[in-house]
DRENTORKOL-3810 file (N, C-alpha, C; in nm, 4 decimals):
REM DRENTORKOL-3810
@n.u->8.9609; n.v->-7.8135; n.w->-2.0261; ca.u->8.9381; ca.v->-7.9445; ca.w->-1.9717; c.u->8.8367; c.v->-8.0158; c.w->-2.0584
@n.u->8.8476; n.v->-8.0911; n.w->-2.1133; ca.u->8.7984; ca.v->-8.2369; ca.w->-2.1976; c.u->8.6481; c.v->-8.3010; c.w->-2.0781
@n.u->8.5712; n.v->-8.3030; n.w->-2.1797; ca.u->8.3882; ca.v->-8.3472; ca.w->-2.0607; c.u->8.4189; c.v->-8.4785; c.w->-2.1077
@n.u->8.5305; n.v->-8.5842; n.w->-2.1705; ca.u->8.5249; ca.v->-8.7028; ca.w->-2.1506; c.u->8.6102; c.v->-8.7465; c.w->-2.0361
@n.u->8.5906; n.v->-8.8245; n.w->-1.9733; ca.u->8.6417; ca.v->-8.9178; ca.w->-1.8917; c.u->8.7958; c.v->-8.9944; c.w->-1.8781
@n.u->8.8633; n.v->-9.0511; n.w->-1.8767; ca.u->8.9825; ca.v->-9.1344; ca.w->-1.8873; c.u->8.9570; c.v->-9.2155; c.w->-1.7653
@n.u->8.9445; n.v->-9.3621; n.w->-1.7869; ca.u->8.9770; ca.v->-9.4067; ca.w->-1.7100; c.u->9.0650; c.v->-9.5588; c.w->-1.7614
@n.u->9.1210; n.v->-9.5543; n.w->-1.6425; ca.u->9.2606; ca.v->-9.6344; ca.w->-1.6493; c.u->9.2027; c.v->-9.7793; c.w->-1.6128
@n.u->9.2571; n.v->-9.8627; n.w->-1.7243; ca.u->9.2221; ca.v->-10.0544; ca.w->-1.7270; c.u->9.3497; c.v->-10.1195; c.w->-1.7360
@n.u->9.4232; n.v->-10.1276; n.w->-1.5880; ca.u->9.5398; ca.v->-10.2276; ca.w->-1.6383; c.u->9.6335; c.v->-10.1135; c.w->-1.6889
@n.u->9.7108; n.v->-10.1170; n.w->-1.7920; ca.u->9.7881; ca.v->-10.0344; ca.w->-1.9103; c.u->9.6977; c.v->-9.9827; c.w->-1.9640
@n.u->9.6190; n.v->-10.0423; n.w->-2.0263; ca.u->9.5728; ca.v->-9.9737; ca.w->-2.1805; c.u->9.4843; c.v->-9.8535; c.w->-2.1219
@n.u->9.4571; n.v->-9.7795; n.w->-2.1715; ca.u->9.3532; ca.v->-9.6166; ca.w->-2.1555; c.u->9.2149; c.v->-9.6490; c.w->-2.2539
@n.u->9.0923; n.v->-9.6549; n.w->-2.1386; ca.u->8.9625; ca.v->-9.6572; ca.w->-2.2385; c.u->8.9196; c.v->-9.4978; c.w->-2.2374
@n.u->8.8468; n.v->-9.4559; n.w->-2.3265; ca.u->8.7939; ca.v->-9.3247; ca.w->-2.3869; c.u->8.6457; c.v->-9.3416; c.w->-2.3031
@n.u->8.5863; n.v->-9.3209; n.w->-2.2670; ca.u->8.4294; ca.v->-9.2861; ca.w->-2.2109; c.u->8.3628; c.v->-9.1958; c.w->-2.2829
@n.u->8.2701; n.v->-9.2120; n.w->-2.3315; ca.u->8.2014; ca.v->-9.0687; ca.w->-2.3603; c.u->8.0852; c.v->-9.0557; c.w->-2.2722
@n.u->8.0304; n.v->-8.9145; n.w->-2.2265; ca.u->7.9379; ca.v->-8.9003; ca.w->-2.1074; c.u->7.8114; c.v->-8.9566; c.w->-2.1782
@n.u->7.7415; n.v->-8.9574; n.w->-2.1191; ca.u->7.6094; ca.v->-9.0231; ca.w->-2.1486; c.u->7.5019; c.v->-8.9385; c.w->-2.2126
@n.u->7.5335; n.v->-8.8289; n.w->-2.2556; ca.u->7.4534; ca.v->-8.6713; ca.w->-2.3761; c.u->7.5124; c.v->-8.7298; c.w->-2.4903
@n.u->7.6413; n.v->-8.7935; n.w->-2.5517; ca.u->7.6970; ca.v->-8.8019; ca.w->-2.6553; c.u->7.6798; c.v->-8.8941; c.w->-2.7017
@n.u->7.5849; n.v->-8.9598; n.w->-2.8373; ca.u->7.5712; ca.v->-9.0457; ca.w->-2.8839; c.u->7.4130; c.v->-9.1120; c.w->-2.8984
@n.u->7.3516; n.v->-9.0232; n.w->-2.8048; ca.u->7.2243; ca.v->-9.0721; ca.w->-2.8033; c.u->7.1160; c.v->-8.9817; c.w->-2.8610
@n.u->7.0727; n.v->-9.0870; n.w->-2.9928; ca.u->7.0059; ca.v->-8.9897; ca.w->-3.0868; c.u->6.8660; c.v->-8.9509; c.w->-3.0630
@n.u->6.8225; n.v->-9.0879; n.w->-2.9327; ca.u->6.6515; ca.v->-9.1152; ca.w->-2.9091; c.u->6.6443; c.v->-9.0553; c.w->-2.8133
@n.u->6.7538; n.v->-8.9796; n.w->-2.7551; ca.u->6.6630; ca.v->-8.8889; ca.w->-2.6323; c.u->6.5831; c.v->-8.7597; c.w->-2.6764
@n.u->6.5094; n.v->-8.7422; n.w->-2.5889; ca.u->6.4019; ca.v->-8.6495; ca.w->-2.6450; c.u->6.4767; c.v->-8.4717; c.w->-2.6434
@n.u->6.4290; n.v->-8.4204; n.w->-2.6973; ca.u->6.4989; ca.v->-8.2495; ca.w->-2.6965; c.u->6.4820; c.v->-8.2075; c.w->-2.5891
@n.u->6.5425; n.v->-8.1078; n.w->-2.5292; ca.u->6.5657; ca.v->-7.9828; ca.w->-2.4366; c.u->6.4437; c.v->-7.8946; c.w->-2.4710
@n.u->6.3442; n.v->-7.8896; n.w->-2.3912; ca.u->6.2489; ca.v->-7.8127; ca.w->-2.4517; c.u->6.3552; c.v->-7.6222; c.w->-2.4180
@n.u->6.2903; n.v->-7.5804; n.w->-2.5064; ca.u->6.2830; ca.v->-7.4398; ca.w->-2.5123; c.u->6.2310; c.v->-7.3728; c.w->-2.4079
@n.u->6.2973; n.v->-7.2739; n.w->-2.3493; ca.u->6.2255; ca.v->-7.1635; ca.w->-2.2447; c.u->6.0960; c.v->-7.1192; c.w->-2.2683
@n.u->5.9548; n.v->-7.1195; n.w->-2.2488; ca.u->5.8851; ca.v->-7.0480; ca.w->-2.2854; c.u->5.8614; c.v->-6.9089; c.w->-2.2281
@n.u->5.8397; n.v->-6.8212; n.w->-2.3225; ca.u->5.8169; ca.v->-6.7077; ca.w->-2.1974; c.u->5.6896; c.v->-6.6873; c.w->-2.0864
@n.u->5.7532; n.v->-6.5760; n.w->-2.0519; ca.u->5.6157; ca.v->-6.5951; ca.w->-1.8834; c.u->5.5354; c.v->-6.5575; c.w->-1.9634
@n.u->5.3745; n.v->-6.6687; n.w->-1.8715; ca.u->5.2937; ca.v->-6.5778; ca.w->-1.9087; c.u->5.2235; c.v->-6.4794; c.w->-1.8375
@n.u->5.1423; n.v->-6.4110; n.w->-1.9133; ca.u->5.1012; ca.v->-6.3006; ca.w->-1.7606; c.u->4.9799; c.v->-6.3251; c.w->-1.7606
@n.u->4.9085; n.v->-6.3109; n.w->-1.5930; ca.u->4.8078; ca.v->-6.3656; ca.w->-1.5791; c.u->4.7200; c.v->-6.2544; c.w->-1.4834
@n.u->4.5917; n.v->-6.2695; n.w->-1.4518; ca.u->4.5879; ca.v->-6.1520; ca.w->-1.3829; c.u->4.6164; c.v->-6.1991; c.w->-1.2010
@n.u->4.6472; n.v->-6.1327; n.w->-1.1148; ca.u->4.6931; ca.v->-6.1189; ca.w->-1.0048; c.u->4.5921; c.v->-6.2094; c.w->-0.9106
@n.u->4.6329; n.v->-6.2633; n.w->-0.8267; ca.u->4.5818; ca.v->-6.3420; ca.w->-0.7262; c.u->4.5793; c.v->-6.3155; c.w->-0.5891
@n.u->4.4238; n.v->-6.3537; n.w->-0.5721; ca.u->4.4573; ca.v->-6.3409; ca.w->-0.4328; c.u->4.5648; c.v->-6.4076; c.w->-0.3184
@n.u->4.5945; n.v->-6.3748; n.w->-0.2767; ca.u->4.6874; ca.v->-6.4577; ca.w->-0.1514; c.u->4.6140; c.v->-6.5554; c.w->-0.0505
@n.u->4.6850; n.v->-6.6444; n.w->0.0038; ca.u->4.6500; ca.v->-6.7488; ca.w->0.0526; c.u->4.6874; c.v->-6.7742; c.w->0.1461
@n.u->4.6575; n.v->-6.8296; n.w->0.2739; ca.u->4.6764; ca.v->-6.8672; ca.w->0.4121; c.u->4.7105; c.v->-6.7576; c.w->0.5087
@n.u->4.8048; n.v->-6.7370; n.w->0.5282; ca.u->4.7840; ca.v->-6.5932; ca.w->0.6645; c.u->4.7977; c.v->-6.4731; c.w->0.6051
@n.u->4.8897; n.v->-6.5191; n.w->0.4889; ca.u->4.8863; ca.v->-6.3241; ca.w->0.3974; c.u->4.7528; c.v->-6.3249; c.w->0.3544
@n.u->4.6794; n.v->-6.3981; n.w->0.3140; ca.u->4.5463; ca.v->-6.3906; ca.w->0.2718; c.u->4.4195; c.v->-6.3380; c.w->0.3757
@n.u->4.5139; n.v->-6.4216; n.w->0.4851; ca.u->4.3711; ca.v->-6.3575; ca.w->0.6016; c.u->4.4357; c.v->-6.1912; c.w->0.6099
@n.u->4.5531; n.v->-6.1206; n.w->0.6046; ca.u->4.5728; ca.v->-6.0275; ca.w->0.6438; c.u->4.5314; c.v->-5.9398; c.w->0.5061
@n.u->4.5425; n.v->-5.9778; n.w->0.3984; ca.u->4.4823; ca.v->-5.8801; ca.w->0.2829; c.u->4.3343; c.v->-5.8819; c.w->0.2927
@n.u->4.2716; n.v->-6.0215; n.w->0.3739; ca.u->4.0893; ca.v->-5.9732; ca.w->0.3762; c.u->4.0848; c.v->-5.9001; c.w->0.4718
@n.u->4.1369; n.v->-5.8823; n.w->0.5595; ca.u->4.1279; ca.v->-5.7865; ca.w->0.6702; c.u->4.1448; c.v->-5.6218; c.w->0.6855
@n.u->4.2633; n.v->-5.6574; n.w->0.5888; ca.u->4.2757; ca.v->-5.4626; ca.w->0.5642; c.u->4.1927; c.v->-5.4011; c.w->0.4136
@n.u->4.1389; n.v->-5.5536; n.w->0.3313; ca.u->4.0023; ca.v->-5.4753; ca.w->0.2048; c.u->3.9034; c.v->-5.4707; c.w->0.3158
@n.u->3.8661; n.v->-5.5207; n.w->0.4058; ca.u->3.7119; ca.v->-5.4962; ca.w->0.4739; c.u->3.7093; c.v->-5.3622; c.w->0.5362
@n.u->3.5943; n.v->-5.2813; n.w->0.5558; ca.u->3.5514; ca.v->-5.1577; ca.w->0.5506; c.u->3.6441; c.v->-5.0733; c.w->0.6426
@n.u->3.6129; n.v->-5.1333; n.w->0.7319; ca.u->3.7273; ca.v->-5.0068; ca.w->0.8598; c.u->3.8477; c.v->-5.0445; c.w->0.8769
@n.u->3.8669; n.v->-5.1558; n.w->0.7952; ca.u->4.0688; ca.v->-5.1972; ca.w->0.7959; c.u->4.1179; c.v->-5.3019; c.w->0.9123
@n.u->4.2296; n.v->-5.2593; n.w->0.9398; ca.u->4.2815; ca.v->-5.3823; ca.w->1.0728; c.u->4.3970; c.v->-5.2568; c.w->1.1271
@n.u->4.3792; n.v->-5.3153; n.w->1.2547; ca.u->4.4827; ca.v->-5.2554; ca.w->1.3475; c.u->4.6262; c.v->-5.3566; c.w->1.3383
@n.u->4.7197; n.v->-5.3212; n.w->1.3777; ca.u->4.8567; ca.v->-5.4370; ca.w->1.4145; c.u->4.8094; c.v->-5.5221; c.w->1.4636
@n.u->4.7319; n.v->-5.5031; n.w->1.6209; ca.u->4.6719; ca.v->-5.5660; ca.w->1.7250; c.u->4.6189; c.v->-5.6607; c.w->1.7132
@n.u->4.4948; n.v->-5.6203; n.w->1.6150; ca.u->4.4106; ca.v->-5.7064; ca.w->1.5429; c.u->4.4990; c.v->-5.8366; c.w->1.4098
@n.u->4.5689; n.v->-5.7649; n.w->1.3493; ca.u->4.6413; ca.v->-5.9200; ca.w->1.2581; c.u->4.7201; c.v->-5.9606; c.w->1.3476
@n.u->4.7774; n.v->-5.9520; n.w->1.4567; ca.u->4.8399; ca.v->-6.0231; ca.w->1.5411; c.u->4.7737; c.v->-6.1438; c.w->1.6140
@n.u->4.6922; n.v->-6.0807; n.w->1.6636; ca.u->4.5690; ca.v->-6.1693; ca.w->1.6799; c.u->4.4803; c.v->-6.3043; c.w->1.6031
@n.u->4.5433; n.v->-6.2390; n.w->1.5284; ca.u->4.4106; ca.v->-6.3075; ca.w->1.4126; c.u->4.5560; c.v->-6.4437; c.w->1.3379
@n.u->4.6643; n.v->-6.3648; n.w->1.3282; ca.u->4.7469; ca.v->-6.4363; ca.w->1.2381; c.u->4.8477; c.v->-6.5434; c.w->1.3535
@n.u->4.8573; n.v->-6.4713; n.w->1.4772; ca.u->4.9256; ca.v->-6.5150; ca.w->1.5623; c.u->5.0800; c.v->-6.4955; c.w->1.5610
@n.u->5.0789; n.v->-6.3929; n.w->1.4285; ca.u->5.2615; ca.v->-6.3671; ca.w->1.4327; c.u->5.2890; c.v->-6.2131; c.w->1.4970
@n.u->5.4041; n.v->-6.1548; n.w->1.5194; ca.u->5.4172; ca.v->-6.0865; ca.w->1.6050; c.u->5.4393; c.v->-5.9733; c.w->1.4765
@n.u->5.3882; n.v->-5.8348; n.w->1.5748; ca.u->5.4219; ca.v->-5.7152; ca.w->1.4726; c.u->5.5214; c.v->-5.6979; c.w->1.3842
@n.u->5.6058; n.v->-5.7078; n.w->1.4284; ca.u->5.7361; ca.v->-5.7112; ca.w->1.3136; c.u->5.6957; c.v->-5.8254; c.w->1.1641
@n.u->5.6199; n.v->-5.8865; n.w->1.2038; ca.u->5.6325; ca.v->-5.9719; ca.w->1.0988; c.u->5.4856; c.v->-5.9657; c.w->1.0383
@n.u->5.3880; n.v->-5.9186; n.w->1.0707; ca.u->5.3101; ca.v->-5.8347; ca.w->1.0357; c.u->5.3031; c.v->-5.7270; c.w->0.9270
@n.u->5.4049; n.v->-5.6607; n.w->0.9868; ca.u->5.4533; ca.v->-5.5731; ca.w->0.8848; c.u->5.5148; c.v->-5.5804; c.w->0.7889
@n.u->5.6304; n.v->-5.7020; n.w->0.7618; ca.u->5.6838; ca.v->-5.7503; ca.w->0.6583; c.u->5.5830; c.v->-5.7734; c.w->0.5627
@n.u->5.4664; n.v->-5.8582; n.w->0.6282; ca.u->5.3578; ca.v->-5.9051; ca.w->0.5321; c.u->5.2643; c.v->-5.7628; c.w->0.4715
@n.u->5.2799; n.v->-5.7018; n.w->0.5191; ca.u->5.2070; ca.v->-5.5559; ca.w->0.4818; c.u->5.2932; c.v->-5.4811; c.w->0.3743
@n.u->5.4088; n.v->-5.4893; n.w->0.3808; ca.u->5.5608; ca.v->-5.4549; ca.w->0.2632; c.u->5.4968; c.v->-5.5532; c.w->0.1604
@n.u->5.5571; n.v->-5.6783; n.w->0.1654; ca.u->5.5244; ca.v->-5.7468; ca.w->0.0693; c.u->5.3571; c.v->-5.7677; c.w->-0.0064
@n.u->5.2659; n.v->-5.7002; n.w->0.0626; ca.u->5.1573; ca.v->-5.7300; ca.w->-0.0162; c.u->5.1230; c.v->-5.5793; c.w->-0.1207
@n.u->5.2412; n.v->-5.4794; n.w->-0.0310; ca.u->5.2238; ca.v->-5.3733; ca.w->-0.1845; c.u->5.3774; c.v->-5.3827; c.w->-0.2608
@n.u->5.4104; n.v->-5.4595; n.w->-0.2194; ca.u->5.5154; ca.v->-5.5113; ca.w->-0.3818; c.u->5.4890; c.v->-5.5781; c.w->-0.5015
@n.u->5.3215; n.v->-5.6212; n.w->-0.4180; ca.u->5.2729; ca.v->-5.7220; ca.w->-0.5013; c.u->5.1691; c.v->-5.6233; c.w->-0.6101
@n.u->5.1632; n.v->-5.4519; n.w->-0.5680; ca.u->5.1031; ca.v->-5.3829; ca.w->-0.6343; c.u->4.9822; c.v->-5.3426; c.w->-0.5632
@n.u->4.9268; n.v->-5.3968; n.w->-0.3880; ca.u->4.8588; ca.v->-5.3417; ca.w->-0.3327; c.u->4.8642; c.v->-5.2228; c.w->-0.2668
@n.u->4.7768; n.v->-5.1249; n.w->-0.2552; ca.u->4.8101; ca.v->-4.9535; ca.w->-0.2151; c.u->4.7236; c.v->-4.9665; c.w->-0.1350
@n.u->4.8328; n.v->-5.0011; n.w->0.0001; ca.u->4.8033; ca.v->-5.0029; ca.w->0.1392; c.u->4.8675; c.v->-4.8275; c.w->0.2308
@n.u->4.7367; n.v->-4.7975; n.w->0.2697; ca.u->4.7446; ca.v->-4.7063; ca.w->0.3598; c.u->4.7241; c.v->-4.7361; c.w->0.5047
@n.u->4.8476; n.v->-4.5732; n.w->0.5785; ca.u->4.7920; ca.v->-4.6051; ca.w->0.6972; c.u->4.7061; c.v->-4.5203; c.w->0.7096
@n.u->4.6546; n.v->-4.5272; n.w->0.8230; ca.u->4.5097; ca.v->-4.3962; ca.w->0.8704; c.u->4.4959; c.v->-4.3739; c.w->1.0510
@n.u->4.6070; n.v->-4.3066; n.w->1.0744; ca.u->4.5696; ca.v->-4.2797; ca.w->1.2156; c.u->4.4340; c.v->-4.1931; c.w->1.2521
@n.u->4.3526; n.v->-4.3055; n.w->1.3659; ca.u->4.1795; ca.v->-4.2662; ca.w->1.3940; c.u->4.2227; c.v->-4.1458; c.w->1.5314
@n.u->4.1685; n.v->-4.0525; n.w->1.5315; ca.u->4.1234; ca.v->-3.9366; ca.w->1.6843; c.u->4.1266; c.v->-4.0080; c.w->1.7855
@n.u->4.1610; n.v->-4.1574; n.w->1.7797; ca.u->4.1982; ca.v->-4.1958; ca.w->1.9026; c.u->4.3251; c.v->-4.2363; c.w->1.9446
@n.u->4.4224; n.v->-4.2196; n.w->1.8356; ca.u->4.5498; ca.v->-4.2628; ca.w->1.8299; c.u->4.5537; c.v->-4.3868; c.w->1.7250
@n.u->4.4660; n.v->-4.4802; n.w->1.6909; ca.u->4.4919; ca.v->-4.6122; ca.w->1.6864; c.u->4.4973; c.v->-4.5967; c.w->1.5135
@n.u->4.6430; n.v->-4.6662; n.w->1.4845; ca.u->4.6557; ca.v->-4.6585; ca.w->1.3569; c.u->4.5778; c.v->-4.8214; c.w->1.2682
@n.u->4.4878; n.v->-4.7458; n.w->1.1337; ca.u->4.4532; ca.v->-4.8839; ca.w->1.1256; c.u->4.5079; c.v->-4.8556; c.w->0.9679
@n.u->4.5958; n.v->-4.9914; n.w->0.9194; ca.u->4.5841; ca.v->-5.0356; ca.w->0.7824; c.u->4.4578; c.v->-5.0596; c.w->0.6861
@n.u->4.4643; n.v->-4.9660; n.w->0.5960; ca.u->4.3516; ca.v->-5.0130; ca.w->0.4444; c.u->4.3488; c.v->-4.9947; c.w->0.3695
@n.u->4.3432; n.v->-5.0353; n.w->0.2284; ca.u->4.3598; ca.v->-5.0874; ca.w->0.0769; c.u->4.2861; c.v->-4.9546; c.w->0.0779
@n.u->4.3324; n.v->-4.8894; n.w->-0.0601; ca.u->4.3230; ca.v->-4.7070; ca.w->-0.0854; c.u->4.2372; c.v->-4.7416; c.w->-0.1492
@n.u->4.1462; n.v->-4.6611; n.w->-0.1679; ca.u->4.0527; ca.v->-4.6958; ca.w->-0.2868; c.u->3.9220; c.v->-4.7547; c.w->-0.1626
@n.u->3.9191; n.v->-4.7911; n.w->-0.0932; ca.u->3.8079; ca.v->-4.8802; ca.w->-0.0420; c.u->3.7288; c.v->-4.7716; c.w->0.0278
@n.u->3.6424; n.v->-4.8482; n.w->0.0874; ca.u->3.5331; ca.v->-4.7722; ca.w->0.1335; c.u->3.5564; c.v->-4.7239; c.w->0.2764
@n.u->3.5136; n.v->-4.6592; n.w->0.3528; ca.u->3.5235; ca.v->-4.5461; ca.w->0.5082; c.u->3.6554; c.v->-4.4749; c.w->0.5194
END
């Protein structure tokens, strides 16, 4: 299939050319640059409150980012998936009282 046009005037047949063809002053197609890499960021707005919550010392319960974030466990937890995809090494830690709390490995208690 032909990227010009035909359109019909009366009898006679005019040729169109698209509007890329012929124009010498438009500016270039820039080039892809590649990614760059940068170092990692903190997160922002409720994933953010839930990553300060499980770096601070004794961690967070479900209970507690539910609370705090106002979204419901299930979705809690999504945000807990996605913040070690992002390369965070989130543990759980069930306490002698049953109560499981989320916290960034490496941290302190």
């Amino acid at each position: 299939m032909s990227p010009f046009k035909l359109h019909l005037f009366g009898s006679a047949q005019t040729e169109v050319l698209p509007a890329s063809v012929g124009h010498h002053d438009a500016p270039p197609i820039a080039e892809a640059e590649s990614p760059k890499v940068s170092s990692p960021r903190l997160p922002g707005g409720k994933l953010g409150v839930i990553f300060s919550r499980i770096a601070a010392s004794p961690g967070a319960t479900i209970e507690e980012l539910t609370e705090e974030t106002g979204w419901q466990p299930h979705t809690v937890r999504a945000a807990i998936s996605r913040l070690r995809r992002t390369g965070q090494t989130i543990i759980l830690v069930a306490g002698s009282d049953g109560a499981k709390t989320y916290r960034l490995a490496g941290g302190e208690g």
